[in-house]
Kinemage of the C-alpha trace (Angstrom):
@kinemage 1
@onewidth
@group {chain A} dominant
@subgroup {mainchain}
@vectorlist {calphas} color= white
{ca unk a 1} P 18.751 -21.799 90.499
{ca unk a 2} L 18.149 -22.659 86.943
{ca unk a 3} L 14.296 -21.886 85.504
{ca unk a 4} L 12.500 -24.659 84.928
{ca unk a 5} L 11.815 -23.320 81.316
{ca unk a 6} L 15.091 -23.162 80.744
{ca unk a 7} L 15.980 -26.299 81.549
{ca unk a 8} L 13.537 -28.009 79.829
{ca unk a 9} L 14.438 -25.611 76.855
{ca unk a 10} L 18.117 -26.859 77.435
{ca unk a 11} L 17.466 -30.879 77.544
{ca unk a 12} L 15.178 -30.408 74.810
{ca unk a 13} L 17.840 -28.984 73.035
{ca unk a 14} L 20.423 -31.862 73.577
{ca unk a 15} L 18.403 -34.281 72.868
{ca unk a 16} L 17.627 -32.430 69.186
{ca unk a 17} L 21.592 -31.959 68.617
{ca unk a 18} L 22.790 -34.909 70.406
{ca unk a 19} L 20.377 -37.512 68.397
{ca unk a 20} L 21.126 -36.372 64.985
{ca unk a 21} L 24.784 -35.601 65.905
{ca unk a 22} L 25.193 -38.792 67.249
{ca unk a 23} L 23.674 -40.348 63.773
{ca unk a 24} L 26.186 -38.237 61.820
{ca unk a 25} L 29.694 -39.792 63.765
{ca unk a 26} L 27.669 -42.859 63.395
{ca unk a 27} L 28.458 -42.816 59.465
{ca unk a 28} L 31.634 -40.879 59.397
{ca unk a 29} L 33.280 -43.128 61.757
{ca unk a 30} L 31.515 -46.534 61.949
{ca unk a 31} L 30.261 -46.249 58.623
{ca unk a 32} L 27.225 -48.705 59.586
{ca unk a 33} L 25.443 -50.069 63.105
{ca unk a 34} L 24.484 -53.231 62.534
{ca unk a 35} L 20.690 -53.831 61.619
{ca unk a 36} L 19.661 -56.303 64.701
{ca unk a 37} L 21.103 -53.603 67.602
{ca unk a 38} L 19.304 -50.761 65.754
{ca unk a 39} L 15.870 -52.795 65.280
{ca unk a 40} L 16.365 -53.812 68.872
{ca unk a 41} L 16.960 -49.664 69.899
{ca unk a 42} L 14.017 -48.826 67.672
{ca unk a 43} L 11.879 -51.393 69.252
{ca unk a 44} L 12.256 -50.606 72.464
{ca unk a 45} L 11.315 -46.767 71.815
{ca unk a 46} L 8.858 -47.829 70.201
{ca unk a 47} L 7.333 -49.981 73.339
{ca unk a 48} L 8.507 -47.131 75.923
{ca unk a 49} L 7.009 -44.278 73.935
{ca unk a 50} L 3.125 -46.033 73.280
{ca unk a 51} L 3.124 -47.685 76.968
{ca unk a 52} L 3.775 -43.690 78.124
{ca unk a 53} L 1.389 -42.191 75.492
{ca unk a 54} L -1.234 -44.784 76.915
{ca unk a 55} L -0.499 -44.977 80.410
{ca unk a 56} L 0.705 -41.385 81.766
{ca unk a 57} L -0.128 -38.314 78.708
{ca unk a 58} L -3.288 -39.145 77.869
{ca unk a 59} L -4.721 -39.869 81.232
{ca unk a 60} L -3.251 -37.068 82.259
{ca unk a 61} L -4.123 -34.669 79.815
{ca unk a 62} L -7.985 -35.802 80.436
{ca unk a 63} L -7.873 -34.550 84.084
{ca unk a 64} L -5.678 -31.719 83.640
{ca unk a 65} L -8.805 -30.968 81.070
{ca unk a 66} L -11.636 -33.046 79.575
{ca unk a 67} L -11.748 -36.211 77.220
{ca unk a 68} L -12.413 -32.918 74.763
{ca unk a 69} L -9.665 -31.260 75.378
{ca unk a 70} L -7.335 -34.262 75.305
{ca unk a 71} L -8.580 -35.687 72.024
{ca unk a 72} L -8.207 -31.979 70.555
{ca unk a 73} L -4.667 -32.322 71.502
{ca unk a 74} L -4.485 -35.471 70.351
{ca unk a 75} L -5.689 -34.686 67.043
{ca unk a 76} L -3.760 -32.086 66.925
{ca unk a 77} L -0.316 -33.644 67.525
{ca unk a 78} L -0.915 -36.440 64.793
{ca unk a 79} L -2.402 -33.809 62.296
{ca unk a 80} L 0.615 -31.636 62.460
{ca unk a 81} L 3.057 -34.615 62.129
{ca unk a 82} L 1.127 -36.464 59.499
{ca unk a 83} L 1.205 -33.085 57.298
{ca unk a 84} L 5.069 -32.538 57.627
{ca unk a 85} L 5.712 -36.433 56.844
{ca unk a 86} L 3.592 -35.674 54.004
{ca unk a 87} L 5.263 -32.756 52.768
{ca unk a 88} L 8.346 -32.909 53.693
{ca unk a 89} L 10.945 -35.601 53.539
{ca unk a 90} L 13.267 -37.067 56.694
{ca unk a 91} L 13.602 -40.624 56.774
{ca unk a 92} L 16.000 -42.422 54.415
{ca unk a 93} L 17.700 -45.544 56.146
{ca unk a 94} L 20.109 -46.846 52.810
{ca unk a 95} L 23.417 -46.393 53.812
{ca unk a 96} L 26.961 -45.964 52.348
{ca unk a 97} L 29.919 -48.233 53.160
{ca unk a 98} L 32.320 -46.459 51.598
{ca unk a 99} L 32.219 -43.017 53.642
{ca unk a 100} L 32.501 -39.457 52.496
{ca unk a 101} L 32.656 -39.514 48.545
{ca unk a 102} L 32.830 -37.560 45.849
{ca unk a 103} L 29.376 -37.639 43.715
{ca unk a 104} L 27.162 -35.017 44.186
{ca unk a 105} L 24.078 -36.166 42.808
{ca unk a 106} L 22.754 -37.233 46.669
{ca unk a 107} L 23.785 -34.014 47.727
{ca unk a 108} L 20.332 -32.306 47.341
{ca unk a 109} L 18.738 -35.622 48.510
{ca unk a 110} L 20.694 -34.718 52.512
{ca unk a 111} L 20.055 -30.582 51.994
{ca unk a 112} L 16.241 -31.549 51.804
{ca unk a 113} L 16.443 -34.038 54.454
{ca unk a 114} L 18.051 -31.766 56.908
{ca unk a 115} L 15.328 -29.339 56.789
{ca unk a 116} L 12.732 -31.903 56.862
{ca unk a 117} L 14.247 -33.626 60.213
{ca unk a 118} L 14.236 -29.565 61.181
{ca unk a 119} L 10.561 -29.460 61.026
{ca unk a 120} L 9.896 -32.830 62.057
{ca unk a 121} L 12.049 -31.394 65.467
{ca unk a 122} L 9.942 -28.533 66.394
{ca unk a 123} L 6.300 -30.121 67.260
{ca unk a 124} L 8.376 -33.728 68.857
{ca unk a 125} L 10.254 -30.554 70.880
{ca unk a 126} L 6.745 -29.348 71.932
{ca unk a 127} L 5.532 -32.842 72.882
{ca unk a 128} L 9.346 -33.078 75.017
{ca unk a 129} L 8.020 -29.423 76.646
{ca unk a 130} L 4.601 -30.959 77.492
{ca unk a 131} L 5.676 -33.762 78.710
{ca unk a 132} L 7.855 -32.212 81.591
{ca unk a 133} L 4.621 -30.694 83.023
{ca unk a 134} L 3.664 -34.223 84.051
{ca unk a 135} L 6.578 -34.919 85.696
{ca unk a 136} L 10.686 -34.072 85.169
{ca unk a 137} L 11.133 -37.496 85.182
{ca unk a 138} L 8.577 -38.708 82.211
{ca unk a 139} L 9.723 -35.722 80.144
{ca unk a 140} L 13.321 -36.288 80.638
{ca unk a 141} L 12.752 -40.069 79.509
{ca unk a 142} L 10.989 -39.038 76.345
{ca unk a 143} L 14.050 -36.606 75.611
{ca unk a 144} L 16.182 -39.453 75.735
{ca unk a 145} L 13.912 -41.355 73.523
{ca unk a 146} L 13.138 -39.213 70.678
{ca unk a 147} L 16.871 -38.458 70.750
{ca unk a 148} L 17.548 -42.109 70.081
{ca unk a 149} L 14.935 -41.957 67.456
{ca unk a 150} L 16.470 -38.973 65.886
{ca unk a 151} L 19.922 -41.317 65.559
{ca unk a 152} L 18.437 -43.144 62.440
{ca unk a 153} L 17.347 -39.588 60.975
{ca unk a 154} L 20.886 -37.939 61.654
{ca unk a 155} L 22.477 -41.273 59.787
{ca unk a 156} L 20.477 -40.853 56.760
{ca unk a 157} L 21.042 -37.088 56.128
{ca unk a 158} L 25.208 -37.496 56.587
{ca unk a 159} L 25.082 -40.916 54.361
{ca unk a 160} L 23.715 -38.911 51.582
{ca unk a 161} L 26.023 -35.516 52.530
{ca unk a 162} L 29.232 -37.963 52.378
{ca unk a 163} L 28.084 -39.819 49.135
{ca unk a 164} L 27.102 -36.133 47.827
{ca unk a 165} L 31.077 -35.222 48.382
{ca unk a 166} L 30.837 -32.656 51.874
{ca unk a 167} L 33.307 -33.109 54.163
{ca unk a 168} L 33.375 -34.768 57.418
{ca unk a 169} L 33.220 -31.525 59.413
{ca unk a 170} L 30.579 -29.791 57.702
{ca unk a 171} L 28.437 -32.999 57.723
{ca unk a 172} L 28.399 -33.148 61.824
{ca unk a 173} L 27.763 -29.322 61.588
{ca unk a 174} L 24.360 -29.913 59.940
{ca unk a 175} L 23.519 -33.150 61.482
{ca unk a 176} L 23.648 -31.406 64.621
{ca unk a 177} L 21.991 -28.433 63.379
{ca unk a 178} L 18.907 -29.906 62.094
{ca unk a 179} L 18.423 -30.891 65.707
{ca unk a 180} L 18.292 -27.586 67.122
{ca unk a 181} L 14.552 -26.416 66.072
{ca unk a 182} L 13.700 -29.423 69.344
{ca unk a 183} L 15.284 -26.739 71.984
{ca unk a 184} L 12.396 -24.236 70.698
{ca unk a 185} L 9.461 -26.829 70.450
{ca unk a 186} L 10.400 -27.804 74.012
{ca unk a 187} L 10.420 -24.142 75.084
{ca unk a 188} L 6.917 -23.393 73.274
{ca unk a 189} L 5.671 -26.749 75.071
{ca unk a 190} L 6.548 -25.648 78.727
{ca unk a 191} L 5.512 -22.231 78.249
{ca unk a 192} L 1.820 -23.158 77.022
{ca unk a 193} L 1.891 -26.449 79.466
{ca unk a 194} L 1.771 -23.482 82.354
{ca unk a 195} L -1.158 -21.457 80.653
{ca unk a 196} L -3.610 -22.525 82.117
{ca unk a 197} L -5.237 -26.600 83.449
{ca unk a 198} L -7.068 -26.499 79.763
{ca unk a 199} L -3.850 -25.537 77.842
{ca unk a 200} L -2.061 -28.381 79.669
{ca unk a 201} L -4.659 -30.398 78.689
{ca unk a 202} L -3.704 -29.989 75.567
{ca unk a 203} L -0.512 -29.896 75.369
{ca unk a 204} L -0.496 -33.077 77.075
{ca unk a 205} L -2.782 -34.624 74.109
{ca unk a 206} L -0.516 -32.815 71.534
{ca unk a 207} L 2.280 -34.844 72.743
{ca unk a 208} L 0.676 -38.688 72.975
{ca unk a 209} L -0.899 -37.737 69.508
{ca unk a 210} L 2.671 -37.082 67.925
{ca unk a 211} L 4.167 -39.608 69.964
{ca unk a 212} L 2.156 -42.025 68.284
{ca unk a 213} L 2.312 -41.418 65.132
{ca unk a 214} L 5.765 -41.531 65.420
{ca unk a 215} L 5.284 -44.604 66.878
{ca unk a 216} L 2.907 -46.226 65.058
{ca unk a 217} L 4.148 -44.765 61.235
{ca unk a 218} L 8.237 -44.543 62.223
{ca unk a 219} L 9.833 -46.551 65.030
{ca unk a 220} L 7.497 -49.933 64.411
{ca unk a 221} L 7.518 -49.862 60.794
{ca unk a 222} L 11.597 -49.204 60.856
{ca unk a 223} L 12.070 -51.831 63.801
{ca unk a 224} L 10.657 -54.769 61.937
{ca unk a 225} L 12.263 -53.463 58.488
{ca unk a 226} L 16.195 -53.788 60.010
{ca unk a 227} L 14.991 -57.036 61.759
{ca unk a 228} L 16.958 -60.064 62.432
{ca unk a 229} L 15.138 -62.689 63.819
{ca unk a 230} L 12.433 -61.459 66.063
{ca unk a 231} L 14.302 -58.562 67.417
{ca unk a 232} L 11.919 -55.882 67.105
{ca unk a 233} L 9.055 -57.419 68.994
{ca unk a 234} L 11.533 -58.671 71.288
{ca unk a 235} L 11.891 -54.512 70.975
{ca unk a 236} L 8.911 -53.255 70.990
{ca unk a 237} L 7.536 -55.909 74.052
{ca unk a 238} L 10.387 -55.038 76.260
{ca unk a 239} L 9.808 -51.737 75.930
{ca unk a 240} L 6.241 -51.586 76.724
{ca unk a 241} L 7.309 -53.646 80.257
{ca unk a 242} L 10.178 -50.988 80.663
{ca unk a 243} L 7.760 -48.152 80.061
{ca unk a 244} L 5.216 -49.751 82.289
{ca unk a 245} L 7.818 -50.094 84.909
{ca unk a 246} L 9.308 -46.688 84.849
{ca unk a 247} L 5.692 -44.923 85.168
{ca unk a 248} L 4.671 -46.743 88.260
{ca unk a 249} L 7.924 -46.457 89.649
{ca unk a 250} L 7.654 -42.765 89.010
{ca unk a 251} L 4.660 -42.201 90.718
């Protein structure tokens, strides 16, 4: 039988790789998805992710703990995210229709996106990790989440690697590496989730705190930016009734 750590360590870790792999063939093969499916996608994470935050982690984290302890967390989990959005760049949504090039002068523009999508992965890893103390089945929908939310990231780093002249292979190498840092986040996440009721606590706040300000500074803002029509409130509303659904389904 498989450790729970472990496994959590291991989903964590797929959904790191597999979301910014998956935005890497993305580019290379379909060059672009179109604006209204991705607004749509980004919606509805958007809508799951806040109706969870809401509804399951931060009640939760409040009687694993206190209202302290959970708004520490909290605080926490937006601090940490709002300094490394600050500092540190990984969103960059213009895209290239005419594949792998050879210019070079976006080639530091992916390099410095790849780390910062790195970064970005370790505390959203921890908030995965956290969120499997609540239940296997929250924390393996919020892997499957932010590894649709880390589709966008993994398109914008191999867009500028192709127009920066690297080829195809070594472009899905570091898409899918700057994914990886998630598999430790989720494996520092479980390991203080099972510290002790208080450390829960926070954890649990840690993750709704960077949950929403990935929700509330990325996946709205970019969902009504690649709009068509009214498709990312269509988004972001069916994925609050999804979310809403799934959590008392799940318990």
């Amino acid at each position: 039988m498989i450790p729970y750590w472990l496994l959590v360590t291991l989903i964590g870790l797929a959904a790191g790789v597999l979301g910014t792999l998956s935005g890497g063939i993305a580019v290379i093969i379909v060059k672009k998805i179109k604006n209204k499916l991705l607004s749509l996608l980004l919606g509805v994470s958007a809508g799951i992710m806040a109706a969870i935050s809401f509804l399951d982690l931060i009640p939760e984290a409040i009687q694993e703990g206190t209202i302290y302890t959970a708004m520490i967390g909290i605080l926490l989990g937006m601090a940490i995210i709002g300094i490394l959005d600050l500092k540190f760049p990984h969103r960059h949504f213009s895209m290239t229709k005419d594949g792998c090039g050879k210019y070079n002068k976006h080639l530091k523009t992916g390099i410095l996106l790849s780390i910062g999508i790195a970064l970005h992965n370790l505390p959203e890893g921890v908030a995965i990790g956290a969120s499997f103390m609540v239940t296997f089945q929250i924390g393996l929908l919020l892997s499957i989440l932010i590894a649709i939310h880390n589709i966008p990231e993994g398109m914008a780093v191999a867009a500028a690697m192709c127009v920066g002249g690297v080829r195809s292979k070594k472009v899905l190498l570091i898409t899918a590496l700057a994914g990886v840092h998630m598999g430790i986040g989720a494996f520092i996440g479980v390991a203080l989730g099972g510290v002790s009721p208080w450390a829960l606590s926070v954890s649990l706040g840690f993750a709704a705190g960077a949950m929403l300000y990935i929700v509330f500074d990325e996946l709205i803002p970019d969902a009504h930016r690649k709009a068509e029509g009214h498709s990312a409130i269509m988004g972001i509303l069916a994925g609050i009734l999804i979310g809403i659904f799934f959590i008392e389904l799940l318990h």
